[in-house]
C-alpha positions in Angstrom: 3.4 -14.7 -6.3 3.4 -12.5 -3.0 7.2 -11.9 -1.6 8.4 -14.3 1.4 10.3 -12.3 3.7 12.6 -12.7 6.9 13.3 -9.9 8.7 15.9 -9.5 11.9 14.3 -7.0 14.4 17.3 -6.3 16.5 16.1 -4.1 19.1 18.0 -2.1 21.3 20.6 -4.6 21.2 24.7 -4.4 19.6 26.8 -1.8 19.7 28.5 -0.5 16.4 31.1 -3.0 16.1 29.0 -5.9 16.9 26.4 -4.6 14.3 28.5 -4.7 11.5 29.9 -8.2 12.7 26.8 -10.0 13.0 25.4 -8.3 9.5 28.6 -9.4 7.7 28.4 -13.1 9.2 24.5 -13.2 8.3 25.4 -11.8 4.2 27.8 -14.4 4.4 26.3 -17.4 4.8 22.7 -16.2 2.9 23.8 -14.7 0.1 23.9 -17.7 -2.1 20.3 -19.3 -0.3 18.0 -16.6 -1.0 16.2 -17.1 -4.5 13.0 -16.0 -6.3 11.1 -14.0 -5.0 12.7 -14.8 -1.4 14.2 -11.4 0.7 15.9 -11.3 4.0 15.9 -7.6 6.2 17.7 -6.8 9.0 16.2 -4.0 11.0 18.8 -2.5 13.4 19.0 0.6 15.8 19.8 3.7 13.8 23.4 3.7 14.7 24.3 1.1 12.3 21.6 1.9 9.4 24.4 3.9 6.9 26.7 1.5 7.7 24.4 -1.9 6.8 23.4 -0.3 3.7 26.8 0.0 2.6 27.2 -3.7 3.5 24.7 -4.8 1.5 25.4 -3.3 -1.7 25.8 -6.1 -4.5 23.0 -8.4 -2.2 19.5 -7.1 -3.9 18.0 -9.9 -2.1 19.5 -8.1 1.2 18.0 -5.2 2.4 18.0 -2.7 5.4 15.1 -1.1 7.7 14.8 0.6 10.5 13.0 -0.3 13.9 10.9 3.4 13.8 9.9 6.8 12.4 8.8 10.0 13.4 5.2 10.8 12.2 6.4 14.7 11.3 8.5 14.9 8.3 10.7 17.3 10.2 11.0 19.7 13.2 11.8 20.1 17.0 11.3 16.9 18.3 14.0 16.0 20.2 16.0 12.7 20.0 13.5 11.4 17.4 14.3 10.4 13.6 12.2 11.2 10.6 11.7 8.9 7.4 13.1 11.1 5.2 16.4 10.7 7.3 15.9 7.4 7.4 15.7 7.3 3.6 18.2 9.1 2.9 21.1 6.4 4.2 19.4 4.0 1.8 17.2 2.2 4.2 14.1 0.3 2.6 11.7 -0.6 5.1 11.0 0.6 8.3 9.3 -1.6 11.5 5.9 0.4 12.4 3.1 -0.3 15.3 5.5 -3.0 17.1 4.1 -4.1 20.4 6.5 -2.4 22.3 6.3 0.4 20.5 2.4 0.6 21.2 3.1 -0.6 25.4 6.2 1.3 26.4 5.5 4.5 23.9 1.6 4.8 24.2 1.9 5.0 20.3 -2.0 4.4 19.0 -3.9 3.2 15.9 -4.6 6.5 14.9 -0.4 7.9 15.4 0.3 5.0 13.6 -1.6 6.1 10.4 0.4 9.2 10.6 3.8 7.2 11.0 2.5 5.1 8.1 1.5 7.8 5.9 4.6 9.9 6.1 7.1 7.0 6.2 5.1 5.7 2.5 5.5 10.0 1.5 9.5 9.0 1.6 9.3 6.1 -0.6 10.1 3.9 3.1 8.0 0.0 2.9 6.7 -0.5 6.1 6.5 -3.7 8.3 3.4 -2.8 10.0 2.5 -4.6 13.4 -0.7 -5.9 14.5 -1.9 -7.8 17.5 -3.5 -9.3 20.6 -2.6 -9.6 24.3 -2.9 -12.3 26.5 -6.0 -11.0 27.9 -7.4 -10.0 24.6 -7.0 -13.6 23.3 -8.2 -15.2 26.9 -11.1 -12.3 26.6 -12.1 -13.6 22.8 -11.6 -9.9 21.4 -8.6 -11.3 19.4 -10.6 -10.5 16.1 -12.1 -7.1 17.1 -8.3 -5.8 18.1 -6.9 -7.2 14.8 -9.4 -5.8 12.9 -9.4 -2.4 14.7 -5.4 -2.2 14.2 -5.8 -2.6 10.3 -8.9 -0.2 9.9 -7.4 2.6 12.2 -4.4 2.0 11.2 -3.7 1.1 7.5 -6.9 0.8 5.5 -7.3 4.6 5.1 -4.8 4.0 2.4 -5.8 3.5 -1.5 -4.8 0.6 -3.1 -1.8 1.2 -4.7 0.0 2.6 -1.3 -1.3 -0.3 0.8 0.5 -2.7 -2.1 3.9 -1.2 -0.5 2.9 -2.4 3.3 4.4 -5.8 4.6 2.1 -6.9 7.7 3.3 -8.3 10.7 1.3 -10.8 13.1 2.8 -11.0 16.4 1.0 -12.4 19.2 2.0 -10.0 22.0 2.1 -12.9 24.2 4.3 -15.0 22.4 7.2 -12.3 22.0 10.2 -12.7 23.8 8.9 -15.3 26.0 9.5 -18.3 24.4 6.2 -19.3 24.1 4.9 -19.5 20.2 1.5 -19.5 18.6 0.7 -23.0 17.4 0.8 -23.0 13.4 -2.7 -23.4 13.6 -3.1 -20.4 16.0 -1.1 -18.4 13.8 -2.1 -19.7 10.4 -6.4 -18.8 11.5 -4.8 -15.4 12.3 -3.4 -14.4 9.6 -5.8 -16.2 7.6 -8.3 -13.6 9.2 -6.3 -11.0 8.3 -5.9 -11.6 4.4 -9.9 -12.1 4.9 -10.5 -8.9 5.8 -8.2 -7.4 3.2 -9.8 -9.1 0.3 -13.3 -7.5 1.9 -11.8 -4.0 2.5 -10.1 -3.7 -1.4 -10.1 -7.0 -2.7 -8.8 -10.8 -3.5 -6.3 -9.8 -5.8 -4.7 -7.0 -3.5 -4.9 -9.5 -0.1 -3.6 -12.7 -2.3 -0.4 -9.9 -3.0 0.2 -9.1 0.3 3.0 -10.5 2.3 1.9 -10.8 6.8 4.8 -12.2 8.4 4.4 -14.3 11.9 6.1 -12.3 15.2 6.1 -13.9 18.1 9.4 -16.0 19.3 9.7 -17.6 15.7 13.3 -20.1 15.9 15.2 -22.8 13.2 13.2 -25.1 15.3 9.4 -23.7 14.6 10.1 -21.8 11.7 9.2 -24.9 8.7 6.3 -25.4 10.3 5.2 -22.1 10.7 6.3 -21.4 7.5 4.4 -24.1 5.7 0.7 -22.2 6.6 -0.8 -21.4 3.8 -0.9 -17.7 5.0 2.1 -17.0 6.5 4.8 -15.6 4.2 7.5 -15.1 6.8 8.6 -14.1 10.2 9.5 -10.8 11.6 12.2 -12.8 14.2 13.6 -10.8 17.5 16.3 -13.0 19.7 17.4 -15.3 17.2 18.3 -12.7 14.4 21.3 -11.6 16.7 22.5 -15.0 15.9 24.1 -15.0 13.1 23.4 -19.1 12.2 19.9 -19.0 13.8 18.9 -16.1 11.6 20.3 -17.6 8.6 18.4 -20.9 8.9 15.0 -19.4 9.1 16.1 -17.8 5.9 17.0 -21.1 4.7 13.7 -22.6 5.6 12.0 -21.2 2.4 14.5 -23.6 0.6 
């Protein structure tokens, strides 16, 4: 059975304090409703990564990511942070390809790979991010960008590496703006998606992969959303700096 994740993107949001706050409120009142093969992450600016770790020790349903990674394992690259640094505060996963990574940063299918490659080299799972605009979707190319995203990006990796990857749908027009994919809009997506893993390794290796749903998931949309056959989670923005909003989409698996 594939793992069901929720994971807190917190952006460039909270200072320190704050951080360490909100992450202590959220182990509070999950720790006793995550079960099986359930796992809740909390992805927070780089400030607060050593800090969350040590928060979380004791919670091994709990874990820790960061929001980016440099593609080089080291060098002179200014202001940037590489996965083995990352790694080495006890971080698990690390966010990869989001959309406003890819619109803001210029960051590409093919930079991506590298960011992939290097962060899996440092023993880092990443949540990589795939999807559409609002003109892509209006335009009918939905499919063709998916599909281009995965090949570029992730499916030069063999099997056995592309088992640590957790996928992320998110409808670029549905983040931050309040406006959600339907279930059924998100369900034939990621549907698609596990389609076209089965074809590129096979059945076995897409039915073990976990895509999570992006895209302005809440407590009120996350049952149904969660119910899709194909979707295995939700990589939530705004409403993981809540501290009771983020801890009732975990409940939802329950």
């Amino acid at each position: 059975m594939r793992k069901k994740i929720v994971a807190g993107n917190w952006k460039m949001n909270l200072d320190y304090n704050e951080g360490l706050s909100l992450f202590s409120e959220v182990i509070n009142i999950i720790k006793d409703e995550i079960t099986g093969t359930q796992e809740a992450v909390v992805c927070s600016p780089f400030i607060h990564l050593h800090s969350l770790v040590q928060l979380a020790k004791g919670y091994d349903k709990v874990s820790v990511g960061a929001q980016n990674a440099h593609q080089a394992e080291s060098g002179a690259y200014t202001g940037e942070i590489s996965a083995k640094q990352i790694k080495s505060v006890g971080a698990e996963y690390v966010i990869l390809g989001h959309s406003e990574r890819r619109q803001y940063f210029g960051e590409t299918n093919e930079l991506l790979a590298k960011k992939t490659d290097t962060a899996l080299a440092n023993g880092l799972k990443p949540i990589f991010c795939i999807g559409e605009t609002l003109q892509e979707r209006e335009a009918e190319t939905h499919f063709d960008i998916i599909k281009s995203q995965l090949v570029e990006g992730i499916f030069h990796l063999d099997e056995a590496s592309f088992g640590k990857l957790v996928i992320a749908y998110e409808p670029v027009w549905a983040i931050g703006t309040g406006v959600t994919a339907t279930s059924d809009q998100a369900q034939e997506i990621h549907a698609f998606i596990r389609q076209e893993i089965a074809a590129k390794y096979s059945p076995a290796v897409a039915d073990a992969t976990t895509i999570l749903y992006g895209g302005s998931c809440n407590p009120k949309n996350a049952a149904e959303l969660f119910a899709q056959a194909d979707i295995d989670g939700g990589l939530i923005g705004g409403a993981s700096l809540k501290s009771r909003d983020f801890a009732d989409i975990v409940k939802v698996f329950n």
